[in-house]
C-alpha positions as CSV (number, residue, x, y, z in Angstrom):
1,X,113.3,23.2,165.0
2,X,115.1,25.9,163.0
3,X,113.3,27.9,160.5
4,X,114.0,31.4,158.1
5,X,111.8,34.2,158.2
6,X,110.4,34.9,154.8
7,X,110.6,38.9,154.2
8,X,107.3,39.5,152.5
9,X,107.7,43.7,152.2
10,X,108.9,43.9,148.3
11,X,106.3,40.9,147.4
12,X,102.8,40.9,145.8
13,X,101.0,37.7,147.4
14,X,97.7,36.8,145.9
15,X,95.0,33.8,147.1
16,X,95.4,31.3,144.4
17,X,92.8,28.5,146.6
18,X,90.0,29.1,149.0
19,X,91.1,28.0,152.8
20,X,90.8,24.3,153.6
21,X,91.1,22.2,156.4
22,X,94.7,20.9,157.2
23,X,94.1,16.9,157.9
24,X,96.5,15.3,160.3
25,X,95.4,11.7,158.9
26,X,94.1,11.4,155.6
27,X,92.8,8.2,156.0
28,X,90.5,9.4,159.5
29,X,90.3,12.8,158.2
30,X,91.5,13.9,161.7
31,X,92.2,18.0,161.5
32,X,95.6,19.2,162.2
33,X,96.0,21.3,165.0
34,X,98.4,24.5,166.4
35,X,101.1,22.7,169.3
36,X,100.3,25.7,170.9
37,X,97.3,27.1,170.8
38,X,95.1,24.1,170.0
39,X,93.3,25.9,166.8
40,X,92.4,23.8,164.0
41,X,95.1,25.0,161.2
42,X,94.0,25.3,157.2
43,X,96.3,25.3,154.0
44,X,96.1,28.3,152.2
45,X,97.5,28.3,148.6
46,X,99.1,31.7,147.4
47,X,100.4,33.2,144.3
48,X,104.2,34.9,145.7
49,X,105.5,37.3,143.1
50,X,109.0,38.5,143.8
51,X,112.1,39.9,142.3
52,X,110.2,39.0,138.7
53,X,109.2,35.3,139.8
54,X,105.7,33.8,140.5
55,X,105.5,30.9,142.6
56,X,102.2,29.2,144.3
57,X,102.9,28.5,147.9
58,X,100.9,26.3,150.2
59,X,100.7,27.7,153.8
60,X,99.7,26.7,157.1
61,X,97.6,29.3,159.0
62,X,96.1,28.9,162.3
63,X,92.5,28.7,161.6
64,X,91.7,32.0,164.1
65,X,94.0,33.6,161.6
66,X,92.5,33.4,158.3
67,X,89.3,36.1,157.5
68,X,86.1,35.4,156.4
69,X,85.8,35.4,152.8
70,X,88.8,34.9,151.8
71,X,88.6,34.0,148.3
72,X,91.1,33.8,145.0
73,X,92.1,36.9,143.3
74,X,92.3,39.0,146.9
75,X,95.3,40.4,147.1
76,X,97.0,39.6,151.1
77,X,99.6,40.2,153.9
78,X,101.5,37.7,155.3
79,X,102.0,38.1,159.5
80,X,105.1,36.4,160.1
81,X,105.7,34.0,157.4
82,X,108.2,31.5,158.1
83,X,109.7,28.7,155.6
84,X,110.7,24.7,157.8
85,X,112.9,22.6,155.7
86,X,112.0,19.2,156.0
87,X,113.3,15.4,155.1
88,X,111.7,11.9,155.5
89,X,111.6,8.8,154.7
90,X,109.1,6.5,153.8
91,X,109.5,2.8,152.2
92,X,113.1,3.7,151.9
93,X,112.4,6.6,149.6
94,X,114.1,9.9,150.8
95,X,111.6,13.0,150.6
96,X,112.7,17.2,151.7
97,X,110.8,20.3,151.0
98,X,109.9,23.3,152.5
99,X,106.9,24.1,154.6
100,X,105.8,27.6,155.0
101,X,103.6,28.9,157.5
102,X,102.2,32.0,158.4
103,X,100.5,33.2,161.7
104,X,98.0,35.4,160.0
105,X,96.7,36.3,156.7
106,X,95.3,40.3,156.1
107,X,93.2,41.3,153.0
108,X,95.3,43.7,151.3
109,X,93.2,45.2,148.5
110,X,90.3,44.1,146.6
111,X,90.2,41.2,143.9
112,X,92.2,41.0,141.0
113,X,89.3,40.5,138.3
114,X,90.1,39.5,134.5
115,X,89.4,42.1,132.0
116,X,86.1,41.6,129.9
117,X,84.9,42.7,126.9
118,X,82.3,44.6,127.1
């Protein structure tokens, strides 16, 4: 399967969502696992900001990957973030996207907190 390496060096990436289990079937609520390694894998939404765009990207991490408390606001670093084109088709409807995925996900700084007044 081809995919594009995503060069993450001149981006700010933010958690926009908590972690959460990656589900196989929705209906069984089977979890999706690494071909691999066998690790349960979790979505992680993130805020990308690069050359003066934002964009929320949902990525598949390896669960062995993601830190404990991760939560929205932190900034992160992306090991090895990759972007899958993909196309289906389901009751004749075509679908295509990209998947990204990422083998690990670093806390980069502290979290971004709203100002208050004080």
């Amino acid at each position: 399967m081809r995919f594009i390496p995503v060069d993450t060096t001149a981006a700010l990436v933010m958690v926009a969502q908590a972690p959460r289990p990656k589900l196989k079937d929705r209906r069984t609520g089977e979890m999706a696992m690494d071909a691999e390694t066998g690790a349960p894998l979790v979505t992680l939404d993130v805020t990308f900001v690069a050359n003066g765009e934002a964009d929320i990207l949902s990525l598949t991490v390896p669960q062995p990957g993601i830190p404990d408390g991760l939560a929205p606001g932190m900034l992160v670093s992306l090991t090895r973030l990759i972007a899958r084109p993909w196309e289906n088709e389901f009751n004749g409807q075509r679908r295509s996207g990209i998947a990204f995925r990422a083998d690990a996900v670093t806390v980069a700084a502290a979290p971004v907190l709203a100002a208050t007044n004080a």
